[in-house]
C-alpha positions as CSV (number, residue, x, y, z in Angstrom):
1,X,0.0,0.0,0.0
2,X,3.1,2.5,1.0
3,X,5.1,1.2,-2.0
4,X,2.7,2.8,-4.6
5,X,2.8,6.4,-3.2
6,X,6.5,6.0,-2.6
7,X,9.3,8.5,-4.5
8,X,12.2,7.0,-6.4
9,X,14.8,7.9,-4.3
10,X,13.0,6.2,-0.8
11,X,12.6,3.0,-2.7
12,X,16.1,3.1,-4.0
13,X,17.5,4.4,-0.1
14,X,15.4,1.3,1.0
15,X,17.0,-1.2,-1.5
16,X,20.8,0.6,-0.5
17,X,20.3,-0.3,3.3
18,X,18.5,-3.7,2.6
19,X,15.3,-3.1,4.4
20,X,11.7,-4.0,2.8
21,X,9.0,-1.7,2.6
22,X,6.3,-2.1,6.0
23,X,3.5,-0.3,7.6
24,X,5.3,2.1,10.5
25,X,5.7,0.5,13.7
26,X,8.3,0.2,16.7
27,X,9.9,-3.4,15.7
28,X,10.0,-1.3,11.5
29,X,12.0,1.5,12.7
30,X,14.4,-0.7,14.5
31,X,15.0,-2.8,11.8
32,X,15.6,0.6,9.7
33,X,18.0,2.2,12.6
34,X,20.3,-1.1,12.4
35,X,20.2,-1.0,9.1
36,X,21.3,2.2,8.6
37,X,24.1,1.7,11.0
38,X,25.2,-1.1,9.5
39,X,25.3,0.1,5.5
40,X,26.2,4.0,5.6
41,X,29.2,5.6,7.3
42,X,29.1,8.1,9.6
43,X,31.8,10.0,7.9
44,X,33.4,13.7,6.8
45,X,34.8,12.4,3.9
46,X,31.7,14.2,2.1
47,X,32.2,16.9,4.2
48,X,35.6,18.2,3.1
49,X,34.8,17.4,-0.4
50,X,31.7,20.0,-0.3
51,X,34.5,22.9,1.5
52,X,34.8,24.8,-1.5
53,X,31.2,24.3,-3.0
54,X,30.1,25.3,0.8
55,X,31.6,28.3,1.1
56,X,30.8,29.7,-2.2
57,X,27.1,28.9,-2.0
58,X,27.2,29.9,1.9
59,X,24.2,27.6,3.1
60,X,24.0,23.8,3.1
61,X,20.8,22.4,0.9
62,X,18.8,19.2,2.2
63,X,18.9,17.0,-0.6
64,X,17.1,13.7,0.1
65,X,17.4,12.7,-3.3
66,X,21.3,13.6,-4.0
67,X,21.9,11.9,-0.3
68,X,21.0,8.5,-2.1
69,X,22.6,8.9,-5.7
70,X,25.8,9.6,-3.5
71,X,24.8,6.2,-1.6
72,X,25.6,4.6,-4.5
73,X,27.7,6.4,-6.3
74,X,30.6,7.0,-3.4
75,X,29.5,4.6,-0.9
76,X,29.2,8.1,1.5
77,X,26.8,8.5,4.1
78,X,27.2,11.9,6.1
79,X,27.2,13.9,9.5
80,X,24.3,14.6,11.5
81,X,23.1,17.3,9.3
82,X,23.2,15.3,5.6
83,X,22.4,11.6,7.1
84,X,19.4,12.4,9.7
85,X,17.7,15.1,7.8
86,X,17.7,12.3,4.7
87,X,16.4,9.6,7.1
88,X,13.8,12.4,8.3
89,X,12.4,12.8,4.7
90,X,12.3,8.6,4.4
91,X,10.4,8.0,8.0
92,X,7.7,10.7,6.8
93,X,7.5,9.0,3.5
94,X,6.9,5.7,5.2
95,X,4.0,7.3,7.5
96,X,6.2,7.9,10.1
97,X,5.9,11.6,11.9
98,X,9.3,12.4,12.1
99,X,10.8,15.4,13.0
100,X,14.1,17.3,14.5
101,X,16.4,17.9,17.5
102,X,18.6,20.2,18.1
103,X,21.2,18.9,20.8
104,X,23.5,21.5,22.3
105,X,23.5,23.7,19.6
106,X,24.8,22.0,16.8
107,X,24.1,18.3,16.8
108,X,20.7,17.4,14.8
109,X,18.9,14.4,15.3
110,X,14.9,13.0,15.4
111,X,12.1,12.3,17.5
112,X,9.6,10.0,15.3
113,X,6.1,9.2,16.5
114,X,4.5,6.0,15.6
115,X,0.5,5.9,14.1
116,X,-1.7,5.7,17.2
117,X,0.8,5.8,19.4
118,X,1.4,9.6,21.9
119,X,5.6,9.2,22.8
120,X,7.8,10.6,20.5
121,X,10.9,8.4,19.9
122,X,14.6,9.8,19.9
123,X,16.2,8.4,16.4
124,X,19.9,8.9,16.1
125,X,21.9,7.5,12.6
126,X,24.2,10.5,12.7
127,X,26.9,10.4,15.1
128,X,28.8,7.4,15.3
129,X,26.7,6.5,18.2
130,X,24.6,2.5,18.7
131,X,21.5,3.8,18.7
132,X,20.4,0.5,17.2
133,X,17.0,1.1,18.5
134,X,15.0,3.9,18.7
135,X,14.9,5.5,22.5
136,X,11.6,5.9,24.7
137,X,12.6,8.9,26.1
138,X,8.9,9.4,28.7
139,X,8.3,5.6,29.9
140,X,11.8,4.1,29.5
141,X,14.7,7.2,30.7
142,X,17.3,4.6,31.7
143,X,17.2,2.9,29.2
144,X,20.8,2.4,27.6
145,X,22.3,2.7,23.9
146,X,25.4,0.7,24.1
147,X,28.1,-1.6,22.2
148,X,31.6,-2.7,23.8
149,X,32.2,-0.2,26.6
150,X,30.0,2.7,24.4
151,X,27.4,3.6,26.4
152,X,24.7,6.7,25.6
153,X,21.9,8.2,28.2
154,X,19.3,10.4,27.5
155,X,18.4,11.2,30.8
156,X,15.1,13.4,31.6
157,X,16.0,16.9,33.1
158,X,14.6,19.6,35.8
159,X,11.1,20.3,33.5
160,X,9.1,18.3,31.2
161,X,10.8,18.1,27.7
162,X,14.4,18.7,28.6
163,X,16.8,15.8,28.0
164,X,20.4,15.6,28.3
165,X,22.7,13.3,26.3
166,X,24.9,12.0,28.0
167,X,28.2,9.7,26.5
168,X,31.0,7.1,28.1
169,X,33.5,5.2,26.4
170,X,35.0,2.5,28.6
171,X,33.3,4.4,32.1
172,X,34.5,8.0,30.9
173,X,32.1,10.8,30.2
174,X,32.7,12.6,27.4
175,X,32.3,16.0,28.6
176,X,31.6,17.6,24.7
177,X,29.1,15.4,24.3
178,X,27.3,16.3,27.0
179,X,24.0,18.0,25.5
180,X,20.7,19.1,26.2
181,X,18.3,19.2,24.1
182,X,14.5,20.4,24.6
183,X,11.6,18.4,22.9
184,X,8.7,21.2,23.1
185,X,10.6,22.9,20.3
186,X,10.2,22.4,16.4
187,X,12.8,23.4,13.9
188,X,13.3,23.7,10.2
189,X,16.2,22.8,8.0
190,X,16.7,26.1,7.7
191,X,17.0,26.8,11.2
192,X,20.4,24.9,11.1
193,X,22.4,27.1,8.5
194,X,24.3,28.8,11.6
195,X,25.5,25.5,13.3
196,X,26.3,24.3,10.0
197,X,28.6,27.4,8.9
198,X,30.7,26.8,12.2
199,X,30.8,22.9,11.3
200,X,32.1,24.3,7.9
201,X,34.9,26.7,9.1
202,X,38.3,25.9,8.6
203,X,39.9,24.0,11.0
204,X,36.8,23.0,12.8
205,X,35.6,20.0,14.5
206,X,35.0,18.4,10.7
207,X,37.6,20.1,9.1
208,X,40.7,19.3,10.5
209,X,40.5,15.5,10.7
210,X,39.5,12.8,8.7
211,X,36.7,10.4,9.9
212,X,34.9,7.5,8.8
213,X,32.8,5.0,11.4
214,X,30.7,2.5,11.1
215,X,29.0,-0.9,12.8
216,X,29.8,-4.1,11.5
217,X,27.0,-6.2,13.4
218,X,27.7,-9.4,11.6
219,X,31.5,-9.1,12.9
220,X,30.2,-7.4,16.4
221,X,32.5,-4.6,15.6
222,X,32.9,-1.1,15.3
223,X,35.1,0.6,13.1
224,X,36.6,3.9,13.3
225,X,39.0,5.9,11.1
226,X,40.4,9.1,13.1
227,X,43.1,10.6,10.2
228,X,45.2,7.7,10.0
229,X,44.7,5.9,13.0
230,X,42.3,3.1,12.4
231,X,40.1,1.6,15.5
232,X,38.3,-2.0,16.0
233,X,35.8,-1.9,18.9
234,X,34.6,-5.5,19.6
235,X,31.4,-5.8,21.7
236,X,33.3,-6.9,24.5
237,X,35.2,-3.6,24.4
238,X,38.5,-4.8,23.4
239,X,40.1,-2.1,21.4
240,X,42.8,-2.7,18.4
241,X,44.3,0.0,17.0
242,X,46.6,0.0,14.2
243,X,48.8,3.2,12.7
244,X,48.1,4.0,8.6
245,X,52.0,5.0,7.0
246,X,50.2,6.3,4.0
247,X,47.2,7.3,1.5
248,X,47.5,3.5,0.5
249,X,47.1,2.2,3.5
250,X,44.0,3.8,4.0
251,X,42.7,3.5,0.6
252,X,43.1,-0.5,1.6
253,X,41.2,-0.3,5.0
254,X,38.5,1.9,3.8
255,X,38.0,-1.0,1.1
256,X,38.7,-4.4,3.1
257,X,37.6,-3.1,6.9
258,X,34.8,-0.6,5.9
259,X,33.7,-2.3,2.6
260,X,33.2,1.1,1.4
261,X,35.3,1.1,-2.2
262,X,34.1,4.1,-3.5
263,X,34.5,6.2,-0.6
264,X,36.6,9.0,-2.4
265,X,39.1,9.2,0.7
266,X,42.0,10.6,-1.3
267,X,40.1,13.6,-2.6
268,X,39.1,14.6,1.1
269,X,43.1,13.7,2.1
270,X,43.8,16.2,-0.5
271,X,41.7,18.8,1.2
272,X,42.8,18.5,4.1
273,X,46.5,19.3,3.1
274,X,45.1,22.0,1.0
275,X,43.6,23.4,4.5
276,X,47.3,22.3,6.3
277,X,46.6,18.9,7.6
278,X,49.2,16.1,7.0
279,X,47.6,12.8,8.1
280,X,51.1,11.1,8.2
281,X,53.4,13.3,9.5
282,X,54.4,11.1,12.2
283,X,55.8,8.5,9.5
284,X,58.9,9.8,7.4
């Protein structure tokens, strides 16, 4: 019944994550949360690769439908901004009621409300974070998103609406992750041009690294690619980390690790030195 009113680019984002088309419902938005974990890349890959575009246009468009050629074009997925405001455009489609967040000023993510149902959901694909399943934030506040010593908490605050995200990795807050966030008010796309010309300024928090994550479920991993230190997280919360000497040695873990052979990692490697970052300069 869905499929027939569906646009092109939800049934091809469907087909790219490897989820089937269903009436909404809890168990369906789970299955697309893992999903999405699993097959796109939180990454800023496409990030430095839109620097110059960015700042020449000044504002960042929401582009559902570019979001998912680039799926399968470049095997890129996004930051908070690109990959949650394309899964809020595919949960609407679906007959969700999806719509954003704003955590601490610059982080965007969703709160989704199922037919018939009055509790808004907090849906997260866009921050390296398991949120696996979506997050009853009135009738379940301790619950916990966690894999392998990651462990998130959106804890209720002082008044009714206020939240505060809360993040440890292996038992230690992460004090810059520590957001609130207030459910009561709405926002537009548009309402995120400011946060998004910081995220864009040179030698900001997305522009003077490179980063790539994602969950590998089947494996019970999580990779991670900070510049050109690679990290495997199993869900027992054993780290390995291993040291990249070079653009090739990347090139080869973005394919084999990530499974992601089109990501166009030496184009945003290129950027980054044009903006004065050398990846390897620890390695003669």
């Amino acid at each position: 019944m869905i499929q027939k009113s569906l646009p092109s680019w939800a049934i091809q984002y469907l087909k790219y994550i490897q989820v089937p088309v269903q009436e909404p419902s809890y168990d369906y938005l789970k299955m697309i949360c893992t999903a999405h974990l699993n097959r796109i890349p939180f990454e800023n890959v496409s990030t430095l690769i839109n620097f110059k575009a960015y700042h020449k246009q000044k504002r960042l468009k929401q582009d559902e439908q570019k979001f998912v050629e680039h799926l399968f074009q470049h095997h890129t997925g996004g930051t908070c901004y690109v990959i949650n405001s394309s899964l809020n455009k595919l949960l609407n489609s679906l007959g969700f009621h999806s719509r954003y967040a704003l955590l601490g000023g610059g982080h965007v993510a969703l709160l989704v409300l199922l037919p018939d149902e009055q509790e808004e959901l907090y849906v997260d694909c866009g921050n390296g974070s398991p949120f696996f399943e979506p997050v009853r934030l009135e009738t379940d506040p301790n619950q916990v998103s966690r894999f392998g010593g990651i462990e998130i908490r959106l804890r209720p605050g002082d008044e009714p609406g206020i939240y505060t995200y809360n993040r440890e990795v292996d038992g230690k807050l992460i004090t810059e992750m520590n957001w609130t966030f207030d459910t009561r008010k709405t926002y537009r796309f548009e309402d995120f041009q400011k946060p998004i010309e910081n995220y864009y300024q040179p030698n900001g928090t997305f522009t003077s690294f490179l980063r790539c994550q994602i969950w590998k479920l089947d494996r019970q991993q999580s990779l991670s690619l900070v510049n050109n230190v690679l990290s495997i997280r199993n869900n027992f919360g054993q780290v390995e980390k291993r040291t990249l000497a070079n653009r090739n040695e990347v090139r080869e873990v973005i394919d084999r690790e990530f499974n992601l052979p089109r990501l166009p990692v030496e184009k945003a490697i290129d950027v980054l030195e044009e903006l004065g970052v050398n990846l390897f300069q620890n390695h003669s």
